[in-house]
N, C-alpha and C positions, 0 to 999 in steps of 0.2 A: 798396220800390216799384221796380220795374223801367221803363226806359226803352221807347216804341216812338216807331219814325222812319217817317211814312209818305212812298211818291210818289207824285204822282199828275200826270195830261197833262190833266184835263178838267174837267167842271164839279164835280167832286168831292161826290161824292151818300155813297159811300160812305165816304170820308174824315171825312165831316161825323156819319157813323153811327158810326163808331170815336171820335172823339175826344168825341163826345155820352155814347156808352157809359164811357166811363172815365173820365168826368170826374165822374161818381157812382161810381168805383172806389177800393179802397185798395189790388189787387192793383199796376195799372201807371198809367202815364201818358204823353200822345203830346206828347214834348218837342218835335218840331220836322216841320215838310210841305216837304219838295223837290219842285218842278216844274220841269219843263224848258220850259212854255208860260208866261209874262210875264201873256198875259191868260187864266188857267185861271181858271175858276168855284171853284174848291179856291183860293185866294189869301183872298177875301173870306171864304170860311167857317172860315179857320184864324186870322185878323184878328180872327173873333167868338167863337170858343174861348179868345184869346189864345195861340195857338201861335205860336211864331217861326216864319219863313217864307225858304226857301233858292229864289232861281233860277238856273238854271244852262244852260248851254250843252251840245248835244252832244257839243263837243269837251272842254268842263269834265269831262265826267262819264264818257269814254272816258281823260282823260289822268292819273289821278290826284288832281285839285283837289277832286272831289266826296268821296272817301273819305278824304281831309285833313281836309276841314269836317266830314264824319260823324262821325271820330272822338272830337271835340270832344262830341261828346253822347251817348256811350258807349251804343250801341243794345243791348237784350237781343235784338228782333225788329226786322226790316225790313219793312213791310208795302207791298207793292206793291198800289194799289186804283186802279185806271183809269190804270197808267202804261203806256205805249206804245210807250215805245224797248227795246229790248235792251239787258237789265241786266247790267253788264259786271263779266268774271271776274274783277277786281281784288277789286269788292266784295264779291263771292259766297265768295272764298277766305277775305277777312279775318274774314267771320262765318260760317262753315259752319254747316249747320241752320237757320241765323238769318233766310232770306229766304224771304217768303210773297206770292202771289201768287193771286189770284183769278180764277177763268177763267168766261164767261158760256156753259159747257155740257159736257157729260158727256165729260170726258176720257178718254178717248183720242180720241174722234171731235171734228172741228173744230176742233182744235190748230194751232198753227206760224205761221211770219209771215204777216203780213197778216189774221189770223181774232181779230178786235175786234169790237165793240160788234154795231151791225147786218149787218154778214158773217155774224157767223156766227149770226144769228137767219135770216137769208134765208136760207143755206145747209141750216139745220135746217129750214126749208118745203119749200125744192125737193127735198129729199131726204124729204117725206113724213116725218116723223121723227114719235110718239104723245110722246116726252118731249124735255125738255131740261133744264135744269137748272143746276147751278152746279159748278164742282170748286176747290177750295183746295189748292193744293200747293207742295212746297218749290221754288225757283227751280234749275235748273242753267245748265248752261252753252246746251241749246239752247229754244227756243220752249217751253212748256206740255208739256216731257218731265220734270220732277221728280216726286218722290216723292208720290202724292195723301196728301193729311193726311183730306181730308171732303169727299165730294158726298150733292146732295139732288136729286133728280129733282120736275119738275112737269112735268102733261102739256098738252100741245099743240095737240091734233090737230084743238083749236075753233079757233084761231088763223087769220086771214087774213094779216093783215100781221106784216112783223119786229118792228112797233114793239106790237103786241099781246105775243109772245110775248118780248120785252125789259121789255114792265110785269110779268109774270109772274116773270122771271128774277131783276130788280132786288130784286122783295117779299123771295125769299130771298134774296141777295145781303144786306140788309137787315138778315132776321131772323137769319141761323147768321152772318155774318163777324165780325162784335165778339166775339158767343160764341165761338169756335174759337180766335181769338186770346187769349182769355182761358184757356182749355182749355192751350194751347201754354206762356202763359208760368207755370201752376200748374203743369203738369207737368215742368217742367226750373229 
């Protein structure tokens, strides 16, 4: 049974998806949910999983303190699902390959700071976009540039509003993110 450690900054939709998925798993399990938000929606749903539950401080999680406490629960993967801060190189080194992150649209395009949640569903309007999509990739050092692992395209072009083509995005987000990480910790 391999270990997964998620984080997340939000109401944790996705989080709540992964640790529902593997908790009918015999592959892994989600030992523990790090948030850097106190009142994250991901608190309550990791409470009802019975996951233990880490908060932490910006400066906790740039100075070492968070990859201290990680330790402790020997991660196979790191799953980043709705976290928001830049994930610092301390963490990234001690687990190479080990950190995944989920991005709400077809990477390369709408990449880098600041292109979160509804940014970058309005950005993919204003720019006339026919798809969007989801990309899963390895973490590095800068914004949404790691190694893609899995994108799945859905199209757009009915869409008015961001938050139309964010219920679109989420369904797969959804449907392939448990899978892929299940994918990842069978094949290593």
């Amino acid at each position: 049974m391999k270990n997964i450690v998620l984080f997340a900054s939000g109401g944790g939709s996705n989080a709540e998806q992964i640790m529902s998925y593997f908790s009918q798993k015999n592959t892994a399990k989600v030992v523990l949910v790090l948030t850097n938000n106190a009142n994250a929606g991901v608190l309550d749903k990791a409470k009802a999983h019975n996951v233990p539950i880490f908060v932490f401080t910006k400066e906790e999680l740039n100075n070492g303190f968070v990859l201290r406490h990680l330790q402790a629960f020997n991660p196979h993967l790191i799953v980043l699902a709705g976290f928001l801060l830049k994930f610092p190189a301390d963490i990234i080194e001690a687990y190479p390959h080990s950190v995944i992150n989920i991005h709400p649209a077809l990477l390369p395009k709408y990449g880098g700071k600041g292109m979160y949640g509804l940014h970058v569903h309005r950005a993919v309007l204003e720019n006339k976009e026919k798809e969007s999509g989801i990309t899963i990739h390895y973490v590095d050092d800068n914004y949404d540039e790691g190694n893609i692992i899995f994108q799945q395209a859905v199209a757009v072009e009915e869409c008015i509003t961001p938050e139309e083509v964010a219920l679109k995005v989420l369904a797969l987000e959804h449907e392939h993110f448990p899978a892929v990480i299940e994918q990842l910790i069978l094949n290593n």
